[in-house]
N, C-alpha and C positions, 0 to 999 in steps of 0.2 A: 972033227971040229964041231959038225951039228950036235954029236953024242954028248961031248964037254959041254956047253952050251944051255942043255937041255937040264944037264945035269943040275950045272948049279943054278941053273934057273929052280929045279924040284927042289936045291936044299935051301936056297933063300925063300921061297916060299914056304915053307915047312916052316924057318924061324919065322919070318912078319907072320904067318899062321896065327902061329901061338901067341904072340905078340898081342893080335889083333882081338881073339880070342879072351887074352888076359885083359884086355882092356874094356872089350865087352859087358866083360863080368862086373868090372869095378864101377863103368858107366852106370848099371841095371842097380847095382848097390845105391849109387847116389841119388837115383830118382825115387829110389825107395824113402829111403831118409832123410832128402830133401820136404818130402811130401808130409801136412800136419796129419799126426797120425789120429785115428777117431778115438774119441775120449771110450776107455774099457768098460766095458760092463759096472763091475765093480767102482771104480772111480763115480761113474754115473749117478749107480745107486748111493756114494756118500753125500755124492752131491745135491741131489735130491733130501736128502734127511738135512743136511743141513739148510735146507730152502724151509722145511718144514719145521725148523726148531728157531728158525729167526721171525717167521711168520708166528709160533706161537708167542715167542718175545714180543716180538711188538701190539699184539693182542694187548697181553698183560699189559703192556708200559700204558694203553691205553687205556686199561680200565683201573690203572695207579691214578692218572689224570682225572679221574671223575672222584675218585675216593678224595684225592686235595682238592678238589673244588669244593666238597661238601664239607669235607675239612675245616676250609676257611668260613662257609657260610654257618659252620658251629659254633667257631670261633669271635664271629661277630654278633649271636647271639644271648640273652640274657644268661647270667651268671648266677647254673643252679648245679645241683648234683644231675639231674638229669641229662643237661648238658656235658656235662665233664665226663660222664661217664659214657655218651657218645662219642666225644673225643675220642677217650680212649679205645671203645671200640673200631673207628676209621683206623687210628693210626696202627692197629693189631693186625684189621684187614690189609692195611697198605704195606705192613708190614713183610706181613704171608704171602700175597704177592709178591715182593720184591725177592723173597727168598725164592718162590717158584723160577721168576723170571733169571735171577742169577743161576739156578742150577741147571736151566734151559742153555745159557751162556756158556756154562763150563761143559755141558754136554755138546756143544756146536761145535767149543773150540777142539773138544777132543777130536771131533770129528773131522776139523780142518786136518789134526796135527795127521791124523791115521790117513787122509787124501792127501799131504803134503808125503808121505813116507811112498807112496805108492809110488807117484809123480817121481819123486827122487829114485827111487829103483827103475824105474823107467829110463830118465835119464843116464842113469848111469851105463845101463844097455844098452842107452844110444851110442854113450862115450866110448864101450868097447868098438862098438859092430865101424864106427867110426876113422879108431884107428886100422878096425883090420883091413876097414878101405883103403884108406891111404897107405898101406902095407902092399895092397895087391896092386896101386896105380904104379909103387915106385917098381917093382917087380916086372910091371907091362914098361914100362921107362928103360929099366934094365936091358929087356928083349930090345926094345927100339935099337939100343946106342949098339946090340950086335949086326944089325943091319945096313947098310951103308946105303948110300944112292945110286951106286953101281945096281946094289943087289934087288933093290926096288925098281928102279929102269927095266929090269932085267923080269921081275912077276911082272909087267903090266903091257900089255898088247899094245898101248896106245899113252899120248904125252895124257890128255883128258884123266884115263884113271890113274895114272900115276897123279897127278894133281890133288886127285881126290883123296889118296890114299897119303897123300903127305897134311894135309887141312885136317884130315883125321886123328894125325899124331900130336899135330900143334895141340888139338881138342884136349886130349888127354892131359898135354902138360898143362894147359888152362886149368881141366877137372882137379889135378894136384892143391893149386891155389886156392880154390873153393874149397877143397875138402878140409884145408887147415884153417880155413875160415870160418867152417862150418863146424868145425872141433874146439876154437875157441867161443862162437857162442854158446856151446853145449856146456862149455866149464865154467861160463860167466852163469848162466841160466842155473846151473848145480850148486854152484855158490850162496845164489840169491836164495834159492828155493830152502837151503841149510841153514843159512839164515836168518829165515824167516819160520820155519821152525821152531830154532831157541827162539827166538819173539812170544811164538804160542806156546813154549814151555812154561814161558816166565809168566808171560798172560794166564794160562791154569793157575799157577800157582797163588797168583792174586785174588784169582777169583774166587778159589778153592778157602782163601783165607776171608776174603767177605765175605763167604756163604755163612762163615762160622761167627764171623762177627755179628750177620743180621741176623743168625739165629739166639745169640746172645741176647742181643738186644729187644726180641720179640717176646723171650722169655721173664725180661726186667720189664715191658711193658704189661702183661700178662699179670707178673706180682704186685705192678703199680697199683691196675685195677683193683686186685685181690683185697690188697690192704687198705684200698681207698672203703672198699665193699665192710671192712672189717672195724675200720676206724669208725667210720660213721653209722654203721649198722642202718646202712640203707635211710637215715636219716635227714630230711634236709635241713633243718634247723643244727644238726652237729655237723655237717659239710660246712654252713657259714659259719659255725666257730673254729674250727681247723682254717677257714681262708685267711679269719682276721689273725689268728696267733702268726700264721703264716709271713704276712703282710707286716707284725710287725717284729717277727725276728730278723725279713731283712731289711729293714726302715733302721732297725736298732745296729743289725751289722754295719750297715754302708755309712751311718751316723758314726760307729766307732771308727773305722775305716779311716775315715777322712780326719778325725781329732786326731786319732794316736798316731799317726805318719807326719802331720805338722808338730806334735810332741817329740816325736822322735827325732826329728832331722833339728828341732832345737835344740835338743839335748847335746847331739852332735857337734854342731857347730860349738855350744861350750867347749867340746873338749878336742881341743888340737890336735891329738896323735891318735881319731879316729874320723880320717876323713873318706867319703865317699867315692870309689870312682867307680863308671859301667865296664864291665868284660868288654874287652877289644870287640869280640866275635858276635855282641850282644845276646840276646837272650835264647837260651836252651830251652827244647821242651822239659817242663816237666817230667812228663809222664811218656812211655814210649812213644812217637809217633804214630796216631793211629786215627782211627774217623772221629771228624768232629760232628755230634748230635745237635748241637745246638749254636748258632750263629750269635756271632754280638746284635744287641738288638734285633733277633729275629723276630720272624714277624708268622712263624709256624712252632713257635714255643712253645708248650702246652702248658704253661700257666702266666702266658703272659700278662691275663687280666690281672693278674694280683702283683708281679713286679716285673719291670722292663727288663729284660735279660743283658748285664751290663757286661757280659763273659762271653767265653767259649766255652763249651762241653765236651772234653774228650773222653770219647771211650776207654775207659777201662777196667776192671774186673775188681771186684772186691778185694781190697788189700793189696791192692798194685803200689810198685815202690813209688814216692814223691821225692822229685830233687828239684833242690832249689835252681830257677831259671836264671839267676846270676849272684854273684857275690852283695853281702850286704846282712844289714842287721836286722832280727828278729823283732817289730813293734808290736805283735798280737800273735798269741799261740791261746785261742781259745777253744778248749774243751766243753764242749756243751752236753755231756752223758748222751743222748735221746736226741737232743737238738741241733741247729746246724754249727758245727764244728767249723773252724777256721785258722788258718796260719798267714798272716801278710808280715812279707819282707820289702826293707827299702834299699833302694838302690842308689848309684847315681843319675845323675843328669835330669833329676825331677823323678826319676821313674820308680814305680812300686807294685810290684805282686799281692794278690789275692789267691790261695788256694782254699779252695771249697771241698763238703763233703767230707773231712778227715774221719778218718776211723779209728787213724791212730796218731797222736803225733810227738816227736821225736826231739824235739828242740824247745827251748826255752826262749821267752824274752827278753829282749835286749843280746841274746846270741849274736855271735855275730859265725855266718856262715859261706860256703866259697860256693860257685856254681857248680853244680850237680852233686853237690853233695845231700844226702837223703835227710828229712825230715820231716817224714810220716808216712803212712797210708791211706790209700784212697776208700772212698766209701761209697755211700748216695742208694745201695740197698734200699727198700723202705724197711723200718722199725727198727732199722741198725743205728751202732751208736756214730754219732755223726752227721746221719742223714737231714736231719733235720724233719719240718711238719710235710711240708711238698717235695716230692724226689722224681723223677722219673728215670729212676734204675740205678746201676752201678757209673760211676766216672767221674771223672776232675772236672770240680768248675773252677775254670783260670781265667784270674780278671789280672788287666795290665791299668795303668794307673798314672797320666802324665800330670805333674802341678795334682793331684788328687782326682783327677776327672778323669773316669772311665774312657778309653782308647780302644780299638780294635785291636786283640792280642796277637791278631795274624798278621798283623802289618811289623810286628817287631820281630815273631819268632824264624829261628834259622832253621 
């Protein structure tokens, strides 16, 4: 009877063993995993570069801030060539800058995205090692339920470690709970972290596309100078004949402006079966959606001494398609060879377009045309035709127009 006894006391022992054993292992697993792991060498080192690529960004943004301070204090001074041609040179610098600091931007973000890809493979090896955990508790689970409390009574000399050794198995089944707990934040975490990824894809690609915009634009600022250098032949006496021609082509424009749209909408009203109404969806860009250079009445315009900026400037490249921002008829399609070029359409509800700069234009007066449908191209080059006497570079100037009095065109457009 001692023999028997003895016996199955050895084979019960042998199972909780292994048991005991297996659950060891899965325990040593989870403190491991539990515990935040030290940031990798590598990771380190991106992290770092990118500390040192936002630190030179914000340098630059700083020394942008001192280029428009002087900016302004230019801008409030006497009105000569000297002047304007410091203008231009701030706004070239601030320019050059901003391209630096953008390309600084799209290199940070790379270097997010390549510290994001890491982290995420990291993760992901936590997700395996994870489940092989809870692989190996259920398996230590398994050996438990081959053990009965006979057979546990039966390894333990005394009621005390039997106690112990049973508090120990509860453990285990707890540690199961955790570990799936601990496997859903690894998958919410792997998510975000994916995420936020595509986030910084889309962010490059933005960025990638204003780097090319502001070098666009640094290059029409660049020409501006050029031709200004060329026009005037360094003269100051032919700088203030170019300001007044300037001043009254658009005195002469905004003058037409205003007659031929109160002409127009008379004419209208004569004829019954050509009545007015606005696009449900109101007004369309023009021109693609893209950065606007100059604000309505900004007050960093670069020629605002000569006439108050009653528009918006949108960037766009020489010869970019114009479509009409809403349905309505053609009051003014004026070709000016050399000079400033124009097409204003009227609308309903008071409302009327100004497109500026044409290079080419497509439509006739008294047309009558739908929204987005094209009728011309852009211009604003200097010495291009269309551009007119003052330009600074290629893009649509879009004036909006309520009752005849200039209105913020951003407040209308979708």
């Amino acid at each position: 009877m001692r023999t028997i006894f003895w016996s199955l006391k050895l084979l019960a022992g042998g199972i909780f063993l292994s048991a005991i054993i297996i659950a060891f292992f899965a325990f040593d697993i989870k403190l491991t995993l539990g515990q935040d792991q030290p940031e990798s060498a590598e990771v380190k080192k991106i992290s770092d570069q990118i500390k040192a690529k936002k630190d030179r960004a914000d340098e630059l943004s700083r020394r942008q801030e001192e280029y428009a301070k002087a900016l302004e204090q230019k801008q409030s001074e006497k009105l000569d060539l000297t002047n304007q041609m410091g203008i231009l040179d701030n706004r070239v610098a601030s320019l050059e800058l901003d391209i630096m600091r953008t390309g600084l931007e799209i290199d940070q973000v790379t270097l997010e995205i390549k510290k994001l890809s890491l982290e995420i493979s990291d993760k992901e090896d936590k997700l395996v090692q994870e489940k092989e955990h809870i692989a190996t508790i259920l398996r230590a689970l398994h050996q438990q339920d081959r053990v009965n409390t006979l057979q546990v009574l039966l390894l333990n000399d005394s009621l005390s470690d039997f106690l112990n050794q049973v508090k120990y198995l509860e453990d285990v089944n707890s540690e199961l709970g955790d570990s799936v707990r601990e496997l859903e934040k690894l998958r919410d975490e792997l998510l975000l972290q994916k995420a936020n990824q595509e986030k910084k894809n889309t962010d490059l690609a933005i960025l990638k596309k204003d780097l090319d915009d502001k070098k666009t634009a640094l290059l029409a600022e660049k020409e501006s100078k050029q031709f200004l250098i060329v026009q005037t032949e360094s003269s100051e006496i032919e700088f203030q004949r170019l300001i007044r021609l300037a001043k009254q082509e658009q005195a002469q424009a905004a003058s037409d402006v205003v007659s031929l749209e109160k002409a127009m909408r008379e004419k209208l009203e004569q004829q019954k079966n050509k009545k007015l109404v606005l696009n449900p969806n109101g007004l369309i860009w023009p021109v693609t959606k893209n950065t606007v250079t100059a604000y309505f009445h900004d007050p960093d315009y670069p020629f605002r001494y000569v006439f108050e900026h009653p528009a918006i400037d949108i960037r766009a490249k020489q010869g970019t398609v114009i479509r009409a921002a809403a349905s309505g008829y053609v009051a003014r399609a004026k070709d000016a060879g050399q000079g400033y070029s124009y097409i204003m359409i009227v609308h309903g509800d008071g409302l009327s377009t100004v497109y500026g700069h044409v290079s080419k234009i497509m439509v006739d007066e008294e047309q009558y045309v739908v929204q987005g449908q094209q009728i011309g191209l852009s211009g604003g080059t200097p010495g291009t035709p269309g551009a007119g006497n003052m330009t600074s570079g290629p893009h649509l100037h879009f004036e909006v127009r309520l009752n005849g009095i200039p209105v913020n065109p951003l407040e209308y457009l979708k």
